[in-house]
N, CA, C and O atoms as CSV, one atom per row, in Angstrom:
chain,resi,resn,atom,element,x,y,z
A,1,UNK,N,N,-12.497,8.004,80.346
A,1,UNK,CA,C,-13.651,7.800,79.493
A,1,UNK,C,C,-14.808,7.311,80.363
A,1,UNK,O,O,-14.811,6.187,80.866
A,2,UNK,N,N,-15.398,7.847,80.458
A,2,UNK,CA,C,-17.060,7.514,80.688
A,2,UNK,C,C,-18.070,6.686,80.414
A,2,UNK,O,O,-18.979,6.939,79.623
A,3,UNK,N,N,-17.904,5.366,81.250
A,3,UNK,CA,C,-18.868,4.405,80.495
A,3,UNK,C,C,-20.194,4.630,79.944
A,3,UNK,O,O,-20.544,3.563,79.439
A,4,UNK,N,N,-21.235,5.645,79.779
A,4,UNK,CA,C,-22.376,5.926,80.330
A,4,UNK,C,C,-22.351,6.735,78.459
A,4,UNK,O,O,-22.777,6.374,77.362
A,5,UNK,N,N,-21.738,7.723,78.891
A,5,UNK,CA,C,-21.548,8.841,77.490
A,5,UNK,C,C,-21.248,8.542,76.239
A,5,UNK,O,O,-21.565,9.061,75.169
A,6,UNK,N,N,-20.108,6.964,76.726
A,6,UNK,CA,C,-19.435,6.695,75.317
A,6,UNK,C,C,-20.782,5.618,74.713
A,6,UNK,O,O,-21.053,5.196,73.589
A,7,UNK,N,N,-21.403,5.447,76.024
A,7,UNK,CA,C,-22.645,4.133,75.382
A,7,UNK,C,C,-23.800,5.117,74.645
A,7,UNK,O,O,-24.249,4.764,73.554
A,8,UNK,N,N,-24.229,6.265,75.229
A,8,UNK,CA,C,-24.610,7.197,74.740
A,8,UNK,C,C,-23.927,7.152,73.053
A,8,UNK,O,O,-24.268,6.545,72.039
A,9,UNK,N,N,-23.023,7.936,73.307
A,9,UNK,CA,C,-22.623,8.202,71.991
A,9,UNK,C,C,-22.514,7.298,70.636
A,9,UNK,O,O,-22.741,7.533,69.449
A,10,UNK,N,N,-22.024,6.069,71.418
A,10,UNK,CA,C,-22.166,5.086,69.763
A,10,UNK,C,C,-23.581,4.849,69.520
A,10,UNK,O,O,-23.913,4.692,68.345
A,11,UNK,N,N,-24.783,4.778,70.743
A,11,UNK,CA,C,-25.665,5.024,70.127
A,11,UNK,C,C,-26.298,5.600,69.260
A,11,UNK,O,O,-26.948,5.036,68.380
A,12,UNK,N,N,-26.165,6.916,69.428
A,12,UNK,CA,C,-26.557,8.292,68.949
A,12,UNK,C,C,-25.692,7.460,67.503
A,12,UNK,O,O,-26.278,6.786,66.655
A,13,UNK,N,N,-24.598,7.662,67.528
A,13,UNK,CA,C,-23.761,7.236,66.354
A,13,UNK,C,C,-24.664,6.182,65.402
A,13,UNK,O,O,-25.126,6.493,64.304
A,14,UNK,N,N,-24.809,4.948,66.013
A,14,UNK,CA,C,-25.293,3.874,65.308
A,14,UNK,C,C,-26.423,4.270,64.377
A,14,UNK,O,O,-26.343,4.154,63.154
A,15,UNK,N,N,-27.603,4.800,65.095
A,15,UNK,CA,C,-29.050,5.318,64.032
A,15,UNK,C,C,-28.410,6.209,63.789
A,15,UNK,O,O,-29.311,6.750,63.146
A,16,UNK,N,N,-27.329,7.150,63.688
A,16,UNK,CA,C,-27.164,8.368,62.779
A,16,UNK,C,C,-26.615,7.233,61.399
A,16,UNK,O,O,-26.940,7.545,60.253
A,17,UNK,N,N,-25.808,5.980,61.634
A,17,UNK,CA,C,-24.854,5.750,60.745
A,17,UNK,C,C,-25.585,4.789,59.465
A,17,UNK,O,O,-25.149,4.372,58.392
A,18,UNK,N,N,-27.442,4.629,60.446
A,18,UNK,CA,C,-28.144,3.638,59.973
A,18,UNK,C,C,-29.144,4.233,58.880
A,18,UNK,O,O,-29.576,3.572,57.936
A,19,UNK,N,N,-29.481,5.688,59.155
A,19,UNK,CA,C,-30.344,6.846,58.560
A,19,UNK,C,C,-29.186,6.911,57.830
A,19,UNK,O,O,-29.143,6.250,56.793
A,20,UNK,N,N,-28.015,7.724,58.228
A,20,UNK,CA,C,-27.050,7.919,57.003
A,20,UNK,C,C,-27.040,7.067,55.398
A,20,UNK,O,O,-27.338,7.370,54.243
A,21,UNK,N,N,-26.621,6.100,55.968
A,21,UNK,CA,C,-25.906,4.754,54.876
A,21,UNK,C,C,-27.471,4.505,54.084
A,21,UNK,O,O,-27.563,4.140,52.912
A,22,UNK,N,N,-28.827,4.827,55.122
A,22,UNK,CA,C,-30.093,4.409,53.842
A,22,UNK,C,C,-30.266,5.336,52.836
A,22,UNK,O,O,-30.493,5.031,51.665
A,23,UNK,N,N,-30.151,6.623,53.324
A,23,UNK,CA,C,-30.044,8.400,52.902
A,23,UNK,C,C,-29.531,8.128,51.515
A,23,UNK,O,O,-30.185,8.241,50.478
A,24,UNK,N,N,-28.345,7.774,51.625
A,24,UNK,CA,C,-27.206,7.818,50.597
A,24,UNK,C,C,-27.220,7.099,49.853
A,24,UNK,O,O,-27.148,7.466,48.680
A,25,UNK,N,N,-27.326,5.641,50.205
A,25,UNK,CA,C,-27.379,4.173,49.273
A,25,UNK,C,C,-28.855,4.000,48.852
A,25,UNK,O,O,-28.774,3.875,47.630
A,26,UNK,N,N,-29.743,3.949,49.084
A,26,UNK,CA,C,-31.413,3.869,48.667
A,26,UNK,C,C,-31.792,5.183,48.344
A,26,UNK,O,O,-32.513,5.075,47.352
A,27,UNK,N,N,-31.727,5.938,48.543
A,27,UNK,CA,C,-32.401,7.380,47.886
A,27,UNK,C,C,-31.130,7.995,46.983
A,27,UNK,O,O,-30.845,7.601,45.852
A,28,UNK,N,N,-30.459,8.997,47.691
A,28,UNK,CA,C,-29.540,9.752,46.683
A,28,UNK,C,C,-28.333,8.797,45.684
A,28,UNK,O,O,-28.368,9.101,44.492
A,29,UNK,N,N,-27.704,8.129,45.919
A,29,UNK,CA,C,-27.173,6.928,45.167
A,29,UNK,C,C,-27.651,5.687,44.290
A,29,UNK,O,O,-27.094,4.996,43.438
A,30,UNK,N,N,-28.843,5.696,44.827
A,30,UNK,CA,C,-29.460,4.581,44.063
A,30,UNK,C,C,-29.625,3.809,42.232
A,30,UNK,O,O,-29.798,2.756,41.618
A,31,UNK,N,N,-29.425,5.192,42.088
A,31,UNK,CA,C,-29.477,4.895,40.460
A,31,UNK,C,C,-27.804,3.989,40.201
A,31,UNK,O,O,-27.424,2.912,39.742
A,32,UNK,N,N,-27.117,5.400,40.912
A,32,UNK,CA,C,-25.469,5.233,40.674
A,32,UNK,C,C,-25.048,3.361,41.342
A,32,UNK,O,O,-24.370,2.477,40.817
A,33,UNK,N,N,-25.665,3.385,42.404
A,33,UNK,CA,C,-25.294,1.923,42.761
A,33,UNK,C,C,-25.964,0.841,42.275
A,33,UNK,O,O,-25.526,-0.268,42.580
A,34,UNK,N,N,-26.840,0.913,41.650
A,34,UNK,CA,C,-27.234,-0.107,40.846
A,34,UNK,C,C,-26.470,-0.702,39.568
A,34,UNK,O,O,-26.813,-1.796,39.118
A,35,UNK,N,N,-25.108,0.264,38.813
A,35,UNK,CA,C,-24.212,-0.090,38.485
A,35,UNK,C,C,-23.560,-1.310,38.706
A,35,UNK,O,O,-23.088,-1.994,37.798
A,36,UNK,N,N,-23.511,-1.697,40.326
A,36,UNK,CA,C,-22.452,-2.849,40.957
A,36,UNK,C,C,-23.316,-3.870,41.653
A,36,UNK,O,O,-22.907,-4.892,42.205
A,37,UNK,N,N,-24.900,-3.347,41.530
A,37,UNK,CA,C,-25.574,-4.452,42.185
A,37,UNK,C,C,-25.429,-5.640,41.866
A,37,UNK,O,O,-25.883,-6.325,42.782
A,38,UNK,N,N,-24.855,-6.556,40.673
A,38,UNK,CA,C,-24.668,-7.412,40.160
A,38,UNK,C,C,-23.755,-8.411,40.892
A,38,UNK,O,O,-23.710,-9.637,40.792
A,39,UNK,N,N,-22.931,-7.434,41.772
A,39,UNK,CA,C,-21.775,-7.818,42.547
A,39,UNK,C,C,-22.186,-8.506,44.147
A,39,UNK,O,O,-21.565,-9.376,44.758
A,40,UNK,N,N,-23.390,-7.814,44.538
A,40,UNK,CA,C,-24.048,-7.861,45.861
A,40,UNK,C,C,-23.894,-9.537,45.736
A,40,UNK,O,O,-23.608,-10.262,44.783
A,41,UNK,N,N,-24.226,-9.816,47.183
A,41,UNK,CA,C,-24.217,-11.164,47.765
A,41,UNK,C,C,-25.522,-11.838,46.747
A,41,UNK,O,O,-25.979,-10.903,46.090
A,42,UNK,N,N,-25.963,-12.631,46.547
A,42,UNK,CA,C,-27.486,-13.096,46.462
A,42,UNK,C,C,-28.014,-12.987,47.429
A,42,UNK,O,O,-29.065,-12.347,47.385
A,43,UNK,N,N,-27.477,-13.659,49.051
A,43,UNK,CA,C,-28.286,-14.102,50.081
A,43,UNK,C,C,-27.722,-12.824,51.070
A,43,UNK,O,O,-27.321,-13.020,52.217
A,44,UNK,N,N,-27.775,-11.135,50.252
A,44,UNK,CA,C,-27.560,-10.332,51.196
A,44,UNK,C,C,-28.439,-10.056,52.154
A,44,UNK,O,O,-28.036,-9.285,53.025
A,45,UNK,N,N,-29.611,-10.495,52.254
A,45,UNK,CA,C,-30.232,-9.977,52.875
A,45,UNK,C,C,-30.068,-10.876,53.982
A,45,UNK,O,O,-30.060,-10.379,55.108
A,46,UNK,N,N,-29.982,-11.675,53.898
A,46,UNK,CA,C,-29.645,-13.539,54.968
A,46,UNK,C,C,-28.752,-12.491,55.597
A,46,UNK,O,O,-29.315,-12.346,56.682
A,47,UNK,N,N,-27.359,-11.387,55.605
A,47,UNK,CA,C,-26.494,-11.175,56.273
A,47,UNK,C,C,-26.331,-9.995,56.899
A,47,UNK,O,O,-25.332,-9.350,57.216
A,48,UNK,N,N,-28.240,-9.717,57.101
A,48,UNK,CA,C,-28.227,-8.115,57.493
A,48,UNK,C,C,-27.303,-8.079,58.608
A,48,UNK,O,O,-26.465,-7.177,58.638
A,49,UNK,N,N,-27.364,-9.191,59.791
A,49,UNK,CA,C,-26.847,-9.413,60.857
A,49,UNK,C,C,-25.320,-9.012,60.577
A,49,UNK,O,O,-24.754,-8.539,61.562
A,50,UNK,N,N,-24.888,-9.070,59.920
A,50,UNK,CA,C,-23.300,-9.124,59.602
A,50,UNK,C,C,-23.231,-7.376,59.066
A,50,UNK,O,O,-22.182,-6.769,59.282
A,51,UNK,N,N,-23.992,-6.903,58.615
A,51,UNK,CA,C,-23.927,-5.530,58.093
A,51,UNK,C,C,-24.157,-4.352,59.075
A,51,UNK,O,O,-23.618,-3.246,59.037
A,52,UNK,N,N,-25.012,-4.788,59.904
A,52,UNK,CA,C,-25.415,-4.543,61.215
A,52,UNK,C,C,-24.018,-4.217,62.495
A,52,UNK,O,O,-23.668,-3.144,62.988
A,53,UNK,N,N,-23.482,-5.616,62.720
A,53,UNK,CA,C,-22.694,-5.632,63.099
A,53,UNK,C,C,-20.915,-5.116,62.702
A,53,UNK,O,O,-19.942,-5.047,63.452
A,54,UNK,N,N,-21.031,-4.857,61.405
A,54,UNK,CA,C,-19.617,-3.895,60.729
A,54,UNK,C,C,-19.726,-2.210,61.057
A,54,UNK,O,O,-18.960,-1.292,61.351
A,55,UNK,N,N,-21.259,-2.433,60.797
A,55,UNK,CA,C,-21.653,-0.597,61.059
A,55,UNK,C,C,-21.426,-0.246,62.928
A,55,UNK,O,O,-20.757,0.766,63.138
A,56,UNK,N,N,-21.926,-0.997,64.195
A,56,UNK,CA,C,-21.609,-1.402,65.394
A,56,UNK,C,C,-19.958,-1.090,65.368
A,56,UNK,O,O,-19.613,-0.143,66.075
A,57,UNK,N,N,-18.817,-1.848,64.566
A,57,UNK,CA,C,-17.758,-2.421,64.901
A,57,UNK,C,C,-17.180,-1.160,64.658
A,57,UNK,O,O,-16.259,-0.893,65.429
A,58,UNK,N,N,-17.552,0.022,63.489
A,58,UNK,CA,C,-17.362,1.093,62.911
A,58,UNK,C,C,-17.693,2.432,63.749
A,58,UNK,O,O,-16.897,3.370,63.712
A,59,UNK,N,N,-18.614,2.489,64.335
A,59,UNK,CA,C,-19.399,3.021,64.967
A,59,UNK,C,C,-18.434,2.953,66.512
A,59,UNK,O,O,-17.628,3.883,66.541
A,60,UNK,N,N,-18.408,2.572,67.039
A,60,UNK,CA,C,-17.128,1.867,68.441
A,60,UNK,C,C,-16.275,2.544,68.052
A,60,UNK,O,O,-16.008,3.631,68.563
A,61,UNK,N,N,-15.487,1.897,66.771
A,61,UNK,CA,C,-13.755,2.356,66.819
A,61,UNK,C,C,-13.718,3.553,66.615
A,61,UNK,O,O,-12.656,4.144,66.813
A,62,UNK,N,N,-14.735,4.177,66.213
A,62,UNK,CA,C,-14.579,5.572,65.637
A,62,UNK,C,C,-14.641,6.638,67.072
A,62,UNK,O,O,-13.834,7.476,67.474
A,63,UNK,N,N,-15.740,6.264,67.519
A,63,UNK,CA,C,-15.695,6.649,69.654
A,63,UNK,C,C,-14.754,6.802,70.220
A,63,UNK,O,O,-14.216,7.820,70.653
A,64,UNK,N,N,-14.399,5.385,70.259
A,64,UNK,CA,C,-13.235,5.107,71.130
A,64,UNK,C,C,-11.929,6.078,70.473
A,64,UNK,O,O,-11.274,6.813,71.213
A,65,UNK,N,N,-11.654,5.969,68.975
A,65,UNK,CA,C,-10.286,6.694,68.485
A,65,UNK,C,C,-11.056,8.283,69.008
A,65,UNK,O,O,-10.279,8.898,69.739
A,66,UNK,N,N,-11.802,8.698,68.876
A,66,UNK,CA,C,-11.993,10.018,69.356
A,66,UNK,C,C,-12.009,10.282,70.884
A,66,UNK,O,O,-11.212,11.180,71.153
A,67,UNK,N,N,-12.476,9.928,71.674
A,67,UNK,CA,C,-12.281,9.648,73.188
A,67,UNK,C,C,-10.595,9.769,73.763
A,67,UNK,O,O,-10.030,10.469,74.603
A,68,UNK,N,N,-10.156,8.658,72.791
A,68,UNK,CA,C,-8.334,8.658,72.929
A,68,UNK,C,C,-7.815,9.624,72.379
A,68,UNK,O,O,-6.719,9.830,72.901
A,69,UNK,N,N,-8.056,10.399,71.511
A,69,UNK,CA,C,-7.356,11.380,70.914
A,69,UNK,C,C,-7.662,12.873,71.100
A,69,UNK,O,O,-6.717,13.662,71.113
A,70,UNK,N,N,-8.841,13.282,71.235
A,70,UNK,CA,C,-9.273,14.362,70.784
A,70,UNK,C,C,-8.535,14.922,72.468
A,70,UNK,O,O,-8.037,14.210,73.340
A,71,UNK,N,N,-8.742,16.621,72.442
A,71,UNK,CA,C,-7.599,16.897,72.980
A,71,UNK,C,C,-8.921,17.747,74.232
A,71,UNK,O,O,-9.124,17.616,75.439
A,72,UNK,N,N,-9.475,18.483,73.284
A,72,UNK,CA,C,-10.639,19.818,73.783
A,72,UNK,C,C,-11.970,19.351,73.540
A,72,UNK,O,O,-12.739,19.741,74.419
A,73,UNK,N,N,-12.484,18.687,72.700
A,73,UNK,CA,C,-13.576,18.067,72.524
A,73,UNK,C,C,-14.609,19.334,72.074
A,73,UNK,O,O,-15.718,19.528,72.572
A,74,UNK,N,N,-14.015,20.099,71.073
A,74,UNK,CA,C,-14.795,21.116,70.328
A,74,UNK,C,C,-15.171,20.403,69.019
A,74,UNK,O,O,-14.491,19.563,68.430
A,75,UNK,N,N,-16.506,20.940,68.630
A,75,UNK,CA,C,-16.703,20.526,67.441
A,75,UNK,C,C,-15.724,20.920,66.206
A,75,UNK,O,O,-16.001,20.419,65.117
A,76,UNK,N,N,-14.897,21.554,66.273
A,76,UNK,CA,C,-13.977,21.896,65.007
A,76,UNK,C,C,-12.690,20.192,65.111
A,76,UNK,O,O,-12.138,19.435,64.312
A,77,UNK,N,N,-12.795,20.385,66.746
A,77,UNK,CA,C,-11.999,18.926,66.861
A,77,UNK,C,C,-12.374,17.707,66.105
A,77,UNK,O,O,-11.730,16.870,65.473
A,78,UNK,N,N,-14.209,17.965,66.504
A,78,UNK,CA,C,-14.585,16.942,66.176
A,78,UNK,C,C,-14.332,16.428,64.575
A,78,UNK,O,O,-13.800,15.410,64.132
A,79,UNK,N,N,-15.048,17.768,63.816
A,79,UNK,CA,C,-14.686,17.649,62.586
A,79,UNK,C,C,-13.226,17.194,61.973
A,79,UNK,O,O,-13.187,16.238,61.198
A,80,UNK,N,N,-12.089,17.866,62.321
A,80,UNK,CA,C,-10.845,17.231,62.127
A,80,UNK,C,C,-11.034,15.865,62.240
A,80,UNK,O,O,-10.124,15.332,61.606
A,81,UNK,N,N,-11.742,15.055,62.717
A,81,UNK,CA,C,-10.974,13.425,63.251
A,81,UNK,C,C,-11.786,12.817,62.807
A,81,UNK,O,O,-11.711,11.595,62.935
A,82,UNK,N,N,-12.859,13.378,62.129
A,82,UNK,CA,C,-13.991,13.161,60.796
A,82,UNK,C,C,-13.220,12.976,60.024
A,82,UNK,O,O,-12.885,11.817,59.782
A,83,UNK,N,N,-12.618,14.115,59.311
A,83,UNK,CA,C,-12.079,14.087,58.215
A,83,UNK,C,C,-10.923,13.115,57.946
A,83,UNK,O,O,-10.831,12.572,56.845
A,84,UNK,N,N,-9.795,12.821,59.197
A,84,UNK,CA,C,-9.179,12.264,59.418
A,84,UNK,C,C,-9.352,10.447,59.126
A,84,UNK,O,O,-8.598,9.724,58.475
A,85,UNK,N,N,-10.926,9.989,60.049
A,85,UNK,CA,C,-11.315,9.061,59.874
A,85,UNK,C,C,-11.582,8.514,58.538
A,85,UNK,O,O,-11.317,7.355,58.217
A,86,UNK,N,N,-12.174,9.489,57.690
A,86,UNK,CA,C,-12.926,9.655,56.464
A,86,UNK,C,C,-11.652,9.336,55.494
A,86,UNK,O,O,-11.578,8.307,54.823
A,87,UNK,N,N,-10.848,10.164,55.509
A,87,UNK,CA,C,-9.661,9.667,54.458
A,87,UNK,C,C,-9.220,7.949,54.434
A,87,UNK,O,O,-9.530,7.142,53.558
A,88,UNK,N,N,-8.405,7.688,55.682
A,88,UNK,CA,C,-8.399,6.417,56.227
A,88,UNK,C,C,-9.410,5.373,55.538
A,88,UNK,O,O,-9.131,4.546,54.670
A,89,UNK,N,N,-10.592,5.606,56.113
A,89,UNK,CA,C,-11.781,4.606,55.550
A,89,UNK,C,C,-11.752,4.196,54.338
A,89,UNK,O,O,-11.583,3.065,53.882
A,90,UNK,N,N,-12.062,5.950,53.461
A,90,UNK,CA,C,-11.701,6.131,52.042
A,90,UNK,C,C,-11.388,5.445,51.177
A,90,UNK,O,O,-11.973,4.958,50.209
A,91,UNK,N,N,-9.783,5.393,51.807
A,91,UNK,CA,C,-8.696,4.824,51.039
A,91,UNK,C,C,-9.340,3.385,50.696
A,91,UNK,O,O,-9.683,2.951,49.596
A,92,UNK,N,N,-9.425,2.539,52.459
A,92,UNK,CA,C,-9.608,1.051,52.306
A,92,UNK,C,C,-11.220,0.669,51.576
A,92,UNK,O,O,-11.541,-0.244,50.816
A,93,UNK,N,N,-12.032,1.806,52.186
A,93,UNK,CA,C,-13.454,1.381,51.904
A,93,UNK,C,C,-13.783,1.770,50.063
A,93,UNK,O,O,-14.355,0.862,49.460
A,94,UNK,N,N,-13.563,2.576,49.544
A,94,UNK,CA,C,-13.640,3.063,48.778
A,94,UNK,C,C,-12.871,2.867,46.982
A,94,UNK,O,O,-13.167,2.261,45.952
A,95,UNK,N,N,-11.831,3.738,47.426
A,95,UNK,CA,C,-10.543,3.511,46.503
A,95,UNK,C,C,-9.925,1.831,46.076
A,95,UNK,O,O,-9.766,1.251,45.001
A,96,UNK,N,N,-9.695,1.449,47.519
A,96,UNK,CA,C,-9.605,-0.075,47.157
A,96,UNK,C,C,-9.764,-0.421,46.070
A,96,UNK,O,O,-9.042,-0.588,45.087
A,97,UNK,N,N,-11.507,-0.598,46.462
A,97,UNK,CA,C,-12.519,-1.397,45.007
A,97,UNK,C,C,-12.403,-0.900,44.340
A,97,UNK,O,O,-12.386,-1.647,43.362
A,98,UNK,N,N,-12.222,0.468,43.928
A,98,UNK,CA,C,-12.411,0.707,42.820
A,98,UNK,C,C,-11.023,0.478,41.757
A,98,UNK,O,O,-10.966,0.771,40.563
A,99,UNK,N,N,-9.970,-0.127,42.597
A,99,UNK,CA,C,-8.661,-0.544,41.911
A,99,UNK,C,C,-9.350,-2.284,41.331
A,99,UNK,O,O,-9.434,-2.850,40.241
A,100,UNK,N,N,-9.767,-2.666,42.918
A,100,UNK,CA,C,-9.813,-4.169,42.563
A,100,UNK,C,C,-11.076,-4.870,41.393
A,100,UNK,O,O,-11.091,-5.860,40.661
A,101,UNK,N,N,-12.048,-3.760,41.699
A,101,UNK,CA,C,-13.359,-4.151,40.755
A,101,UNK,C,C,-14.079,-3.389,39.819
A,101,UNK,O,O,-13.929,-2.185,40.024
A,102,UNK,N,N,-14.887,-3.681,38.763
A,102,UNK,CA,C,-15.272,-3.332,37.575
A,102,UNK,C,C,-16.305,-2.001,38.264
A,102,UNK,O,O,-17.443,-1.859,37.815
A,103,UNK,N,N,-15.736,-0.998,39.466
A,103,UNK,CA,C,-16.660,0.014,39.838
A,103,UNK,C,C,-16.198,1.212,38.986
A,103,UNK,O,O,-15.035,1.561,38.784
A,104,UNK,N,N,-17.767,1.989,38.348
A,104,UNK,CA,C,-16.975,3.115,37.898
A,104,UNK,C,C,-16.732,4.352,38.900
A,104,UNK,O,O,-17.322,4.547,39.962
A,105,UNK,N,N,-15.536,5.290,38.207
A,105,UNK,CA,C,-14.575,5.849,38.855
A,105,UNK,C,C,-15.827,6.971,39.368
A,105,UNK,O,O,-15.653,7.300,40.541
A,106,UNK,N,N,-16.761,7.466,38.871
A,106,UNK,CA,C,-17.762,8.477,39.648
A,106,UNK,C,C,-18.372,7.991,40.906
A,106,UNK,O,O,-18.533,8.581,41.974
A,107,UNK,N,N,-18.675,6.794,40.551
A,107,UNK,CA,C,-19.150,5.861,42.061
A,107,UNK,C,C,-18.428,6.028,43.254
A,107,UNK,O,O,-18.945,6.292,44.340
A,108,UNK,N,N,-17.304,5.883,43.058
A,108,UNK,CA,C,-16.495,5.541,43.952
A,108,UNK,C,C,-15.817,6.919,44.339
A,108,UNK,O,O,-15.324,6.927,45.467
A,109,UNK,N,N,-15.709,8.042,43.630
A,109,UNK,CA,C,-15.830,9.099,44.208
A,109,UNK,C,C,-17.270,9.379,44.622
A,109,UNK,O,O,-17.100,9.844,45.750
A,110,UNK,N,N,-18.178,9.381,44.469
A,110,UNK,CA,C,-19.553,9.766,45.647
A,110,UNK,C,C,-19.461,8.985,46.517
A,110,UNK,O,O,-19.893,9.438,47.578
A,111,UNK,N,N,-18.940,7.587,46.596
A,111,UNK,CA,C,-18.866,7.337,47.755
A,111,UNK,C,C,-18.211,7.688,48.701
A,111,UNK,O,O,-18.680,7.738,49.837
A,112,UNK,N,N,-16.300,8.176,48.233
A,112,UNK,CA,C,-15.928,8.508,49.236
A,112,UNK,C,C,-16.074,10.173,49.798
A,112,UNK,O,O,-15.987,10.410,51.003
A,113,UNK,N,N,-16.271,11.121,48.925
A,113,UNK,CA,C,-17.593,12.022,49.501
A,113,UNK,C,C,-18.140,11.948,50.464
A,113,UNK,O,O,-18.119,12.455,51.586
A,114,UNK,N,N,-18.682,11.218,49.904
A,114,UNK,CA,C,-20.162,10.618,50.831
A,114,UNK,C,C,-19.418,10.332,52.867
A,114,UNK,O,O,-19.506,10.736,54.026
A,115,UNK,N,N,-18.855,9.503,52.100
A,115,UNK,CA,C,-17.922,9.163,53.397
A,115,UNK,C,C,-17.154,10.427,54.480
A,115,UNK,O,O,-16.993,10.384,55.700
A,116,UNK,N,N,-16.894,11.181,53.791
A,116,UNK,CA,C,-16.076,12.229,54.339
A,116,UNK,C,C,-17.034,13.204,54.882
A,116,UNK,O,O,-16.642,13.759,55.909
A,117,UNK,N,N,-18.209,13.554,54.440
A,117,UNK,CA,C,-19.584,14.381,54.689
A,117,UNK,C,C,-20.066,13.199,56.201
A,117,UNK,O,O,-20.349,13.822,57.225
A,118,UNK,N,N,-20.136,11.793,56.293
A,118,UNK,CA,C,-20.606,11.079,57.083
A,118,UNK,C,C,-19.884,11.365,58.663
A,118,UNK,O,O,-20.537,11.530,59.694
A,119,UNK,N,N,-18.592,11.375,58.573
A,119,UNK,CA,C,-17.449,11.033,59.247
A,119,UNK,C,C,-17.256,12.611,59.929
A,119,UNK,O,O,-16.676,12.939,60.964
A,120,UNK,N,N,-17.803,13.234,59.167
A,120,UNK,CA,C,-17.506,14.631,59.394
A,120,UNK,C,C,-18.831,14.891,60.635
A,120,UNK,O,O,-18.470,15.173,61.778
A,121,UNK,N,N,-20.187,14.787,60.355
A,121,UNK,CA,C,-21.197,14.629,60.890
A,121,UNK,C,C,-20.957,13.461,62.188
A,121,UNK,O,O,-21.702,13.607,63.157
A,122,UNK,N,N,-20.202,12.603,62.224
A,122,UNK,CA,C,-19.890,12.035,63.016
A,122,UNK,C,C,-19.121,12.569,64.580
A,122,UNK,O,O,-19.417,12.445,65.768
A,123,UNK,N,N,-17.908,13.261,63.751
A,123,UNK,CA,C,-17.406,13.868,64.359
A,123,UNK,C,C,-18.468,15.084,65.642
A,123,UNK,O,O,-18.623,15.291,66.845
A,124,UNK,N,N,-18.777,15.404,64.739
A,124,UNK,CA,C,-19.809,16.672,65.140
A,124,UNK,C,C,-20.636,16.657,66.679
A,124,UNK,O,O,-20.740,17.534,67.536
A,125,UNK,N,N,-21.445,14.509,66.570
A,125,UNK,CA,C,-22.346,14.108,67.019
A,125,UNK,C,C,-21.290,14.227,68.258
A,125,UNK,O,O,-21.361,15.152,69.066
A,126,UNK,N,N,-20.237,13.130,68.331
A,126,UNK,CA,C,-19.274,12.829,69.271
A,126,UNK,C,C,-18.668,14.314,69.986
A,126,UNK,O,O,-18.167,14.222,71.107
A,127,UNK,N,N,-18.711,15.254,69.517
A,127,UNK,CA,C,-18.382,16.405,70.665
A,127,UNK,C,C,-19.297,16.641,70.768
A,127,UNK,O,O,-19.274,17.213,71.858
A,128,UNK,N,N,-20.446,16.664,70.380
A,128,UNK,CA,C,-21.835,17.251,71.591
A,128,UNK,C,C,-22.246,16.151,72.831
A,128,UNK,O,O,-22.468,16.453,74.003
A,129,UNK,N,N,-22.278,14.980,72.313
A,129,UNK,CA,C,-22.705,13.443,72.915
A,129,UNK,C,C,-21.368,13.148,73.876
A,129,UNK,O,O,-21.521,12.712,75.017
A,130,UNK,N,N,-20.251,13.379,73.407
A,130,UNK,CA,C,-19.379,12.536,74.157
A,130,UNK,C,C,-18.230,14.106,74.919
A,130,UNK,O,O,-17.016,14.194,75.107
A,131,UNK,N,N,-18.901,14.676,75.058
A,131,UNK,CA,C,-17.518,15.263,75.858
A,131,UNK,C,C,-16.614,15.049,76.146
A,131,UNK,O,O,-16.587,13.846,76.403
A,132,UNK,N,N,-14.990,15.826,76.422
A,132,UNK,CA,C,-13.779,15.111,77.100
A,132,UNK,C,C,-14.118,15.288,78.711
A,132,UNK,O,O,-14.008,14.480,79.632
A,133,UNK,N,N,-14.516,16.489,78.693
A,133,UNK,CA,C,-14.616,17.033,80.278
A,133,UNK,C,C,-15.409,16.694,81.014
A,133,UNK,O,O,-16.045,15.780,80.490
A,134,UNK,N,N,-15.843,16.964,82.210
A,134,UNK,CA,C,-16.806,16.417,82.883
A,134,UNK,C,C,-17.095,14.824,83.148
A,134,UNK,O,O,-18.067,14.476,83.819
């Protein structure tokens, strides 16, 4: 692995994941998530730092598991380990809540959608940005 490419790449990753998540949650979702806003922190905004840093922590593991795994570093690869990632996440990011909390069940399918379209695009970035070869 390539120190240089993979710093490259979570970059590239990070503002894709930062445009993404506004894309989705403030414009196309917005109505739908205002459903659970009730739930939000009060002092969320006090913890951009912390939101910041999950998307970073997300953004990394997702590199790094592709770096370690991917075999050819084609974008069809890439996509696979999108999708792969995306389920995974899904499950915990997604599905979870919607067992544990008063989210409705359409929400929480656009989100994990949403997620799987993200992860997928992710994928995508990481075989152009991060090559195996070279």
């Amino acid at each position: 692995m390539r120190v240089r490419r993979f710093a490259l790449a979570c970059s590239v990753l990070f503002v894709a994941a930062i445009v993404w998540n506004g894309l989705v949650h403030l414009v196309l979702l917005r109505r739908a998530d205002a459903v659970v806003r009730h739930l939000y922190r009060p002092d969320l905004a006090d913890r951009t730092w912390a939101l910041l840093s999950v998307t970073a922590g997300v953004v990394v593991l997702f590199a790094w598991g592709y770096s370690r795994f991917a075999r050819v570093g084609s974008i069809r690869e890439g996509m696979g380990y999108g999708v792969f990632f995306a389920l995974l996440a899904g499950v915990l990011v997604d599905l979870n809540p919607y067992v544990l909390f008063p989210i409705p069940g359409r929400l929480a399918a656009a989100w994990f959608l949403g997620g799987i379209v993200e992860f997928v695009v992710y994928g995508i970035i990481l075989s152009r940005f991060h090559p195996l070869a070279g």
